[in-house]
Kinemage of the C-alpha trace (Angstrom):
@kinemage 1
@onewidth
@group {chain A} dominant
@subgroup {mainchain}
@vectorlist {calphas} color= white
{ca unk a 1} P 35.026 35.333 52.615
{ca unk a 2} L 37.003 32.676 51.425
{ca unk a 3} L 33.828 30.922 50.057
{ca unk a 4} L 32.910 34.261 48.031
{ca unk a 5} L 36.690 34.083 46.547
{ca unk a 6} L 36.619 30.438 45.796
{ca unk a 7} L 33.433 30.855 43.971
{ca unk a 8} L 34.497 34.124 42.118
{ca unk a 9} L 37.872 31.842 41.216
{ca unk a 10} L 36.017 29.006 39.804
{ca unk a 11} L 33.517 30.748 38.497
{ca unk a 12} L 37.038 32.732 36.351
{ca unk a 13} L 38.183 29.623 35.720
{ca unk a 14} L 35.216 28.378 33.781
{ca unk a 15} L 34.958 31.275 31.766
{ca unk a 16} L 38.101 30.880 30.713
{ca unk a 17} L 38.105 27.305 29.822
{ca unk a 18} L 34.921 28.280 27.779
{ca unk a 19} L 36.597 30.946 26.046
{ca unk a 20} L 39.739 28.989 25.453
{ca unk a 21} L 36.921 26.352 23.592
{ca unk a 22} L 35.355 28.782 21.626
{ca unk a 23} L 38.896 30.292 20.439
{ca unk a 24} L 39.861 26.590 19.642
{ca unk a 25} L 36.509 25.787 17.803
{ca unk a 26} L 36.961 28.925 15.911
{ca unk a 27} L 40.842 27.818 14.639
{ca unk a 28} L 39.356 24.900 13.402
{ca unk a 29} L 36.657 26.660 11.605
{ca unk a 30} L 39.156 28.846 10.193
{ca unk a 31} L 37.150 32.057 11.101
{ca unk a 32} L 37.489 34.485 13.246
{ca unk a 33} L 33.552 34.527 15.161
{ca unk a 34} L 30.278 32.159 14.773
{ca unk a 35} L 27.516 34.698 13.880
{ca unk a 36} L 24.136 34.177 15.244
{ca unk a 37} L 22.625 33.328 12.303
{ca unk a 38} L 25.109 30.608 11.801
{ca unk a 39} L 24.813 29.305 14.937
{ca unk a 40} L 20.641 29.208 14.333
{ca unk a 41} L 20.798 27.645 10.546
{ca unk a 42} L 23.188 24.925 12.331
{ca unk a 43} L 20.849 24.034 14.848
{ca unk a 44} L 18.406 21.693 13.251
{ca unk a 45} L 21.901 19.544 12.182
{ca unk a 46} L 22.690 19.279 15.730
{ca unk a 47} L 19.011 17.468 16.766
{ca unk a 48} L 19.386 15.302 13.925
{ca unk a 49} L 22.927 13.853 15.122
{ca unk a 50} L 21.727 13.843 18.585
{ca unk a 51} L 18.627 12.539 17.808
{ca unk a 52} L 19.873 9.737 15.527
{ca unk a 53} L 23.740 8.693 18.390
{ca unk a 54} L 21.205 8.283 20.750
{ca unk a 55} L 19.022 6.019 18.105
{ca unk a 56} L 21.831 4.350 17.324
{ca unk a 57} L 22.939 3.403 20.961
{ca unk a 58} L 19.910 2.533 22.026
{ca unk a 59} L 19.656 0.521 19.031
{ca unk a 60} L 23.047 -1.109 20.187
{ca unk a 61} L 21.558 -2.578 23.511
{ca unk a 62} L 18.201 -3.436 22.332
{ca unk a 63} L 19.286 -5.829 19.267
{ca unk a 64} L 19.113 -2.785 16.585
{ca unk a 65} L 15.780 -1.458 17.127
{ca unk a 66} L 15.539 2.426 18.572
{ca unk a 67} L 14.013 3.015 21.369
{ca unk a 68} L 10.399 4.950 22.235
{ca unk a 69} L 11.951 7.602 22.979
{ca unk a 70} L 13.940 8.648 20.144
{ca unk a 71} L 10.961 7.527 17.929
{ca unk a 72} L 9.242 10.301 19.312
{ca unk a 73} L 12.324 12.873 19.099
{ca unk a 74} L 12.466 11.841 15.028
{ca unk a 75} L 8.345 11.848 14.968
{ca unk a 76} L 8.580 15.723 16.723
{ca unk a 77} L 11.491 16.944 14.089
{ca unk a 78} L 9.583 15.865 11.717
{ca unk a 79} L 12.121 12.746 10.606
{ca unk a 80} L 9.792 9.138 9.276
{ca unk a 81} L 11.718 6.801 12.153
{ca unk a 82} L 11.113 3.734 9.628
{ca unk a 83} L 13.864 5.733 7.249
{ca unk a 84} L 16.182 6.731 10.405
{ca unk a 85} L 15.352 2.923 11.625
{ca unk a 86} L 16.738 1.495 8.347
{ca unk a 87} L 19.352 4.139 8.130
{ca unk a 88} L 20.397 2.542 11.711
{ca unk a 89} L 20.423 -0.871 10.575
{ca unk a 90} L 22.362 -0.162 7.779
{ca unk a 91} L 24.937 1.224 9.760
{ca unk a 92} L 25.129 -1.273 12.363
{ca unk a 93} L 25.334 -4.048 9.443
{ca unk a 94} L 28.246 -2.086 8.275
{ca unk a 95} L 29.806 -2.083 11.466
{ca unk a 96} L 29.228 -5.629 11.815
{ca unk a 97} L 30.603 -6.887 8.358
{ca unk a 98} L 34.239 -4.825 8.940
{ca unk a 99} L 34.069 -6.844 12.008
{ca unk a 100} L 33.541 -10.014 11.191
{ca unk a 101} L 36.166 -9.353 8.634
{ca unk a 102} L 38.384 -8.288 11.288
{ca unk a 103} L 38.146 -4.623 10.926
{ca unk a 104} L 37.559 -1.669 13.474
{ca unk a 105} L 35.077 0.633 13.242
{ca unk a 106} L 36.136 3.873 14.390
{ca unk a 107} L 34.440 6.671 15.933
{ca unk a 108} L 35.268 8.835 13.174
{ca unk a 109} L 33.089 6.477 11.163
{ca unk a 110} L 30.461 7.300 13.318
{ca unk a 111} L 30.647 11.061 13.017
{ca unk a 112} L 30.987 10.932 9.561
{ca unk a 113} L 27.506 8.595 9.082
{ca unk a 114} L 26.117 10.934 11.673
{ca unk a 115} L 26.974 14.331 9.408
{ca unk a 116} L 25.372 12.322 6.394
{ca unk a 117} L 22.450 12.250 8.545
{ca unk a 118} L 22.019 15.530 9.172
{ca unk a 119} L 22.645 16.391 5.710
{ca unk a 120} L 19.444 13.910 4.483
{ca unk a 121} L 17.445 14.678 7.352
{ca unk a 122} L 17.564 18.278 8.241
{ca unk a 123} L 15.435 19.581 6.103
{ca unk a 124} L 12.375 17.326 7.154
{ca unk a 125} L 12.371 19.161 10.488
{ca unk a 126} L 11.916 22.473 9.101
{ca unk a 127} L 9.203 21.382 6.745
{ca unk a 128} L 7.429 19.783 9.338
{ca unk a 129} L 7.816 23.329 11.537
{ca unk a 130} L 6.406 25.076 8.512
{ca unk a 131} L 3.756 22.862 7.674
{ca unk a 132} L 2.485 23.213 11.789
{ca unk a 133} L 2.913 26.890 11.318
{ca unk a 134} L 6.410 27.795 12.926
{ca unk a 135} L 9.692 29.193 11.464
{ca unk a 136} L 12.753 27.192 12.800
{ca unk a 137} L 14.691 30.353 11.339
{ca unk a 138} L 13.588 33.212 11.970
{ca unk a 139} L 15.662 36.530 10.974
{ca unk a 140} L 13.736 39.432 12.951
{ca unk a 141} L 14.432 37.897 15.682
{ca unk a 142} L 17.980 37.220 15.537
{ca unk a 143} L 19.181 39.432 18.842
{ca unk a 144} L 21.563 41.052 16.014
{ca unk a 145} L 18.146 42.121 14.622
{ca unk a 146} L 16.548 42.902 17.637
{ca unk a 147} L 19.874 45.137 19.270
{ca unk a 148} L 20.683 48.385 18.223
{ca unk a 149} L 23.965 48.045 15.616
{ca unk a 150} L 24.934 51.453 15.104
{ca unk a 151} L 28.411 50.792 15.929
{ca unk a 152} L 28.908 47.124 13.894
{ca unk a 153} L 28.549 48.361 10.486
{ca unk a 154} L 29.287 44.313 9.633
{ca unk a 155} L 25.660 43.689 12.070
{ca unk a 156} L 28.236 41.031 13.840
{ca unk a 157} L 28.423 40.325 17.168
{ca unk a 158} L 31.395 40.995 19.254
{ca unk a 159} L 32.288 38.231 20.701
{ca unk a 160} L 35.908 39.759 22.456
{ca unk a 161} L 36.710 38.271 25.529
């Protein structure tokens, strides 16, 4: 019994950090839910940034050069890895120079170059989706679409905790 109640506690308290996340993403947002729709058009963003920190570590151990496996991650969304290669090197240069002129690079930096990433690169992943034959959006099947919304007038989700 007291296995099923420390379970059903931690299990609580997970939720509620989750939801405590969410609520603090959303205050910095300034809004007051993430539609699905958002959270689908912002998806292709989040593979580039992934894709390209993990290029740019594994560039960071292996003397700047990415690794096979993220070559193939920017091959499959569609990204040329000679451009995200170069765009790596740049960085790294960058990083270097403040150095050597006794600067820190910060890991804002970083987020910021990665965002700029995103923002060049995006797009290649859903033309190379559409060129193969595949929708990386697709609005019919949002689960808004796909749910009954007679009583959400807005066709938002409710996302009340």
């Amino acid at each position: 019994m007291s296995n099923i109640q420390n379970s059903m506690t931690g299990a609580i308290r997970k939720m509620n950090f989750f939801t405590n996340q969410y609520k603090s993403i959303l205050k910095k947002l300034g809004k007051e839910d993430i539609t699905e729709e958002e959270y689908e058009k912002e998806e292709s963003n989040y593979h580039v940034m992934t894709c390209m920190k993990q290029g740019l570590n594994a560039a960071r151990a292996r003397g700047g050069v990415i690794d096979e496996g993220n070559l193939i991650y920017l091959f499959d969304m569609g990204i040329n890895s000679a451009q995200a290669q170069a765009e790596i090197y740049a960085y790294l240069k960058m990083e270097n120079d403040m150095m050597a002129e006794g600067k820190v690079p910060t890991h804002e930096m970083t987020m910021q170059w990665l965002e700029a990433c995103a923002a060049k690169f995006s797009k290649d992943a859903e033309a190379f989706a559409e060129r193969r034959g595949f929708k990386l959006y697709d609005e019919e099947s949002l689960n808004t679409k796909l749910i009954d919304n007679k009583d959400k007038t807005n066709g938002k989700q409710d996302n009340k905790v």
